[in-house]
C-alpha positions in Angstrom: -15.1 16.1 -3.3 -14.4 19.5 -1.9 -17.8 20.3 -1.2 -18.3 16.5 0.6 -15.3 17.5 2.7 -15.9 21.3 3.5 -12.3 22.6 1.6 -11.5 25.0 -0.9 -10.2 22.6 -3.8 -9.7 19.3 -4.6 -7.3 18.0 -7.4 -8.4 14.6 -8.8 -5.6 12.3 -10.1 -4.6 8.9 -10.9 -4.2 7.3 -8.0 -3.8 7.7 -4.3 0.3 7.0 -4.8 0.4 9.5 -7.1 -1.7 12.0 -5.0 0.7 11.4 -2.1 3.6 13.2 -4.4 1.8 15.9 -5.8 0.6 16.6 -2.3 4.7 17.0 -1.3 5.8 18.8 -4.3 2.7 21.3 -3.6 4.3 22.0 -0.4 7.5 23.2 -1.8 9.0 21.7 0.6 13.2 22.1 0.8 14.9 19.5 -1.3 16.8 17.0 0.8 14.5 17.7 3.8 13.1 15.4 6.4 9.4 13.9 6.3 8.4 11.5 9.2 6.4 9.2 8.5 5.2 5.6 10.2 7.3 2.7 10.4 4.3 0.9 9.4 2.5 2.5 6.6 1.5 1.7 2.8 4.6 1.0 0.9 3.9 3.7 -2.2 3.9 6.8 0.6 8.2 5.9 1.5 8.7 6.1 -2.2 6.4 9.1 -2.8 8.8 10.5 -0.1 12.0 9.9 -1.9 10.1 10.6 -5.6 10.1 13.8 -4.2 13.6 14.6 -3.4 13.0 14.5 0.3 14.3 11.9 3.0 12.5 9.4 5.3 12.5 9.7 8.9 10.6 6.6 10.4 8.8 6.5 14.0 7.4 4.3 15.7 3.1 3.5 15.8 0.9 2.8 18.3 0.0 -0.6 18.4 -3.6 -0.2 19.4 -4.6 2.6 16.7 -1.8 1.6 13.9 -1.0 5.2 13.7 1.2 7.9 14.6 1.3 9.5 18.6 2.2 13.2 18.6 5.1 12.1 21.0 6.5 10.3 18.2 6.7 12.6 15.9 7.9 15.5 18.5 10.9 13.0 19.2 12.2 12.7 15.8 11.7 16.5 15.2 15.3 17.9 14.1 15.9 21.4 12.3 15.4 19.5 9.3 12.1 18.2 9.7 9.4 19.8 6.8 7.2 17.2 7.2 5.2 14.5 8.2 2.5 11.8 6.8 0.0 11.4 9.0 -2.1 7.8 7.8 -5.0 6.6 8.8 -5.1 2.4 9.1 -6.9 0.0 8.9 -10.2 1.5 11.0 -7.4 3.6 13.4 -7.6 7.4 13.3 -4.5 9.4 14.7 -5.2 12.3 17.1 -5.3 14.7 14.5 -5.9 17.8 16.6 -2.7 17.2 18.9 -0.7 16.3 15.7 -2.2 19.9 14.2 -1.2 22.0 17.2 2.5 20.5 17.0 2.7 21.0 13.3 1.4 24.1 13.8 4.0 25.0 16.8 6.7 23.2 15.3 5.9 25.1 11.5 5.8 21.7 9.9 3.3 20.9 7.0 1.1 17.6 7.3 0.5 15.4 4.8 -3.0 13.6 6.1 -3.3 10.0 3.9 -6.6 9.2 4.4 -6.9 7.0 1.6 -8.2 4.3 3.8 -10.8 6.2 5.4 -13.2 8.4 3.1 -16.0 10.1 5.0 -14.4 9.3 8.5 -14.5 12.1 10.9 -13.1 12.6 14.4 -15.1 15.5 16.3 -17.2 15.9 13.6 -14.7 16.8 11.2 -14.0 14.6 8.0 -10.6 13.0 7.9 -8.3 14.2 4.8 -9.3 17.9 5.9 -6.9 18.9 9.2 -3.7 18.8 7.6 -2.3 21.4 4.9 -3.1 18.5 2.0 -5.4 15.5 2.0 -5.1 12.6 -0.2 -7.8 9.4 -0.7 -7.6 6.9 -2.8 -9.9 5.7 -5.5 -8.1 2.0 -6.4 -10.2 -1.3 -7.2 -10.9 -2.4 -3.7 -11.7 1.2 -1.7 -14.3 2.5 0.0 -14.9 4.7 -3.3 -13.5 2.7 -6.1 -13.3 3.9 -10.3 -10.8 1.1 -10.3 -8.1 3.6 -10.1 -7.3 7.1 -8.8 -6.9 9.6 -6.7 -7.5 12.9 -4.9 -6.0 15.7 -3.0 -8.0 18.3 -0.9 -6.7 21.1 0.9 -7.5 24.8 1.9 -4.4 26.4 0.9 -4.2 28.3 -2.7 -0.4 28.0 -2.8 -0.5 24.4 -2.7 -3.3 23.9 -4.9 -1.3 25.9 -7.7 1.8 24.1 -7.1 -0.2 20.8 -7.6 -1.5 22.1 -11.2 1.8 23.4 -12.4 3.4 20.0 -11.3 0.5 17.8 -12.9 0.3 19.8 -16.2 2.7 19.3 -18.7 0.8 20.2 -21.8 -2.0 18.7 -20.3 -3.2 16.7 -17.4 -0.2 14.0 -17.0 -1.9 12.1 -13.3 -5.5 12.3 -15.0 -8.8 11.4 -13.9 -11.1 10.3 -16.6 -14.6 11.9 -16.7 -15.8 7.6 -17.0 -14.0 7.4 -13.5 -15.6 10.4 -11.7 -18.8 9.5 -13.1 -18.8 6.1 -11.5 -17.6 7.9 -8.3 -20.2 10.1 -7.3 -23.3 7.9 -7.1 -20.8 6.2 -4.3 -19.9 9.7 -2.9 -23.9 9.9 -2.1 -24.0 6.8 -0.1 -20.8 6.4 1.4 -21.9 7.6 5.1 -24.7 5.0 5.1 -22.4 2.2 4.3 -19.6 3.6 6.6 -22.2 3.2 9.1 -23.5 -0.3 8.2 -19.5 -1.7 8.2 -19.2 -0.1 11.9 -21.9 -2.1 13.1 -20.7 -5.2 11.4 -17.1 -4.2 13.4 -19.0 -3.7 16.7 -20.9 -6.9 16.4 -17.7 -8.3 15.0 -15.6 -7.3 18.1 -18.0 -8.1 20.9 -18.6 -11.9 19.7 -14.5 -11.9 19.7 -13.9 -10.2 23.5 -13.4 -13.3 24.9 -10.4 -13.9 22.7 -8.8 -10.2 22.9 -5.9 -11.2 24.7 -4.5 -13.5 21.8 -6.2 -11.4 18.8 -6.6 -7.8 20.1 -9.0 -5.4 17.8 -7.7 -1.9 16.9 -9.2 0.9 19.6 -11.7 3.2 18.3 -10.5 6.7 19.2 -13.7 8.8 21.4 -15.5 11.4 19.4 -14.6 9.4 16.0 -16.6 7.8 13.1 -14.6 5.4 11.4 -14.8 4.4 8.3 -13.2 0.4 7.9 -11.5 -0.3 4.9 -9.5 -3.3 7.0 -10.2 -4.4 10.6 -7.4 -5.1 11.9 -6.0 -7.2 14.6 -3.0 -7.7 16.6 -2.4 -11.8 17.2 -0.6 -12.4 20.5 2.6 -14.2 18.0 3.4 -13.9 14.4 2.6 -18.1 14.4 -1.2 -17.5 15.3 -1.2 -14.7 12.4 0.2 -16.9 9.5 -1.9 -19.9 10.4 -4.8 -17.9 10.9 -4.1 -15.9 7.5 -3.3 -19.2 5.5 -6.4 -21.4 7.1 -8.4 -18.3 6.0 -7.3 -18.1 3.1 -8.3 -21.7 1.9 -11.8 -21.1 2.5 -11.7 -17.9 0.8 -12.6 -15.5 3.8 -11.1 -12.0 2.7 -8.2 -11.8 6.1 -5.3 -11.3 5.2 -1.5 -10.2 7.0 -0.7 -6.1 7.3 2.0 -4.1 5.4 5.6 -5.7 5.4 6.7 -1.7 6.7 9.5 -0.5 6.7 11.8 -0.9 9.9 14.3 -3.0 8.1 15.4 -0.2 5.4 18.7 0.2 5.7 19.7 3.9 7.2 21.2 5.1 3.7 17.5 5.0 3.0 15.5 6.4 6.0 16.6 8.1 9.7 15.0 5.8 12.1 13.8 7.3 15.6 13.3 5.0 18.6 12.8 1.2 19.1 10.4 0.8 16.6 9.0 -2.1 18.2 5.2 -1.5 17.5 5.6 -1.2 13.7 8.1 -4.4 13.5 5.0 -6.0 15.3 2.5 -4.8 13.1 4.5 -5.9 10.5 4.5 -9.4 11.3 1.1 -10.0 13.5 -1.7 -8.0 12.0 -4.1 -9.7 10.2 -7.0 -7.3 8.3 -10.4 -8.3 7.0 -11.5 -6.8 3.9 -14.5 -4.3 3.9 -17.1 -6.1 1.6 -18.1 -8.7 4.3 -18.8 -6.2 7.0 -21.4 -5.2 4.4 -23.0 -8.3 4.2 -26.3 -9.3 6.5 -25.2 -10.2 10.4 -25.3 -14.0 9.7 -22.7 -13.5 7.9 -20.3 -11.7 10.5 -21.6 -14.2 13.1 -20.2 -17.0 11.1 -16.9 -15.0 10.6 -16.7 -14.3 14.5 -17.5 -18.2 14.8 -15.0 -19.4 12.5 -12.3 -17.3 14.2 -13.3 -18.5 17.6 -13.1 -21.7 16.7 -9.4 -21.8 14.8 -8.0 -19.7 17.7 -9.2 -22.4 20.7 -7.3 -24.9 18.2 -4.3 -22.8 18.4 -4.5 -22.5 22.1 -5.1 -26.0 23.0 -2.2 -26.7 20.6 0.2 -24.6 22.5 0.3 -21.9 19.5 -0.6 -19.2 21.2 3.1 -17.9 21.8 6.3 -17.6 19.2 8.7 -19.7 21.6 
């Protein structure tokens, strides 16, 4: 894993949930400190947060990547801010460079959650690598699966001891059987060909959709990236079009399903919330996300999916469902 993603070290664990703690408590960050972290965002990395001893501060996304702007973060930056998660969703990639230079500026650590896109890299770089820790995910239905587990990769020494002392307790407590890695690496060796193959499935995917884009809009591909898609995602124009969408699909047995619940309604004894939040509590309710395996399957079958799609959403339209009022 290090080697595949050009960094010192990487610490292999039980799962990508557990990765994102160890990669906190490797930072040493100040107890009762501030991590931002998406308003929209897998569900284990807000517990991860508090596991830790460290407090939530939730910003909003931006609706056409599903990830965090640097102006986001720079808002909700107060003296004690240590942190923030940086994930990357659902084919999205955050500007990692501008997010870099602020942490950087701002002496703030990164926690880069790239558990949904192994082998992706923006400018050439793979994702996992610009922050001070990496984690990716190894669960039943990844991109690199051993059914479960987990990894953290990072350049730093300091953090990498800090990971051991906190994992070994006696021995290994997070481990990664030797069964598990061995099933990974024969994926590790073809995981840029089939990162490949699902972009062009997305590509064909998206232009057979354009003409519908202004009631199911497809996540922007950030320039200079090569994504890796886990989920596609879209945003329906109403929360109505998503559910009927999600449940008609989900009779037939097509793999789309709705987004993360997030996390805009915690109360604020549980997180500091920064801004409107608007583009996460719409995520929340109107994404729908197609699973990875059919954008491995041949054309035909991504045709048929682009078909089937057309055709529910010029139902919804001619039945005045294309808006919540």
């Amino acid at each position: 894993m290090a080697t595949f993603h050009e960094v010192t070290a990487s610490l292999v664990c039980a799962s990508g949930t557990i990765a994102v703690q160890i990669a906190l408590r490797g930072l040493n960050l100040p107890e009762g400190s501030e991590v931002i972290l998406a308003a929209y965002d897998f569900p284990g990395n807000f517990r991860a947060i508090q596991d830790s001893g460290l407090f939530p501060v939730l910003v909003d996304i931006n609706p056409h990547t599903w990830c965090l702007d640097v102006e986001n973060i720079e808002a909700a930056l107060t003296a004690k801010t240590s942190a923030v998660i940086v994930s990357h969703l659902h084919g999205g990639i955050a500007d990692m460079p501008a997010i870099r230079e602020l942490a950087d500026r701002q002496s703030i650590a990164i926690v880069e959650d790239a558990c949904q896109a192994p082998g992706a890299r923006l400018g050439g770089q793979r994702l996992g690598t610009f922050g001070d820790v990496g984690v990716l995910s190894f669960g039943g239905s990844k991109l690199l699966t051993a059914g479960r587990g987990g990894a953290i990769l990072t350049k730093r020494a300091d953090v990498l001891q800090r990971a051991k002392i906190f994992c070994e307790r006696g021995n290994h407590a997070f481990p990664l059987s030797e069964l598990q890695a061995a099933v990974l690496l024969p994926q590790l060796k073809r995981l840029d060909d089939r990162n490949q193959a699902r972009l062009r499935s997305t590509l064909r995917l998206k232009e057979r959709l354009a003409p519908w884009d202004d009631h199911l809009s497809p996540i922007t591909l950030r320039a200079g990236s090569e994504p890796a898609f886990y989920k596609h995602a879209w945003l329906a124009e109403s929360e109505r079009i998503a559910k009927l969408l999600f449940s008609k699909a989900d009779a037939i047995g097509l793999p789309l399903a709705m987004g993360f619940r997030g996390f805009s309604k915690r109360p604020n004894t549980q997180a500091r919330k920064v801004g409107t939040l608007h583009g996460a509590e719409n995520a929340a309710s109107r994404t729908l996300i197609l699973h990875h395996p059919l954008l491995l399957h041949e054309p035909a079958a991504v045709d048929w999916t682009a078909s089937w799609i057309s055709r529910e959403l010029e139902v919804c339209v001619d039945r005045g469902i294309d808006s919540d009022r």
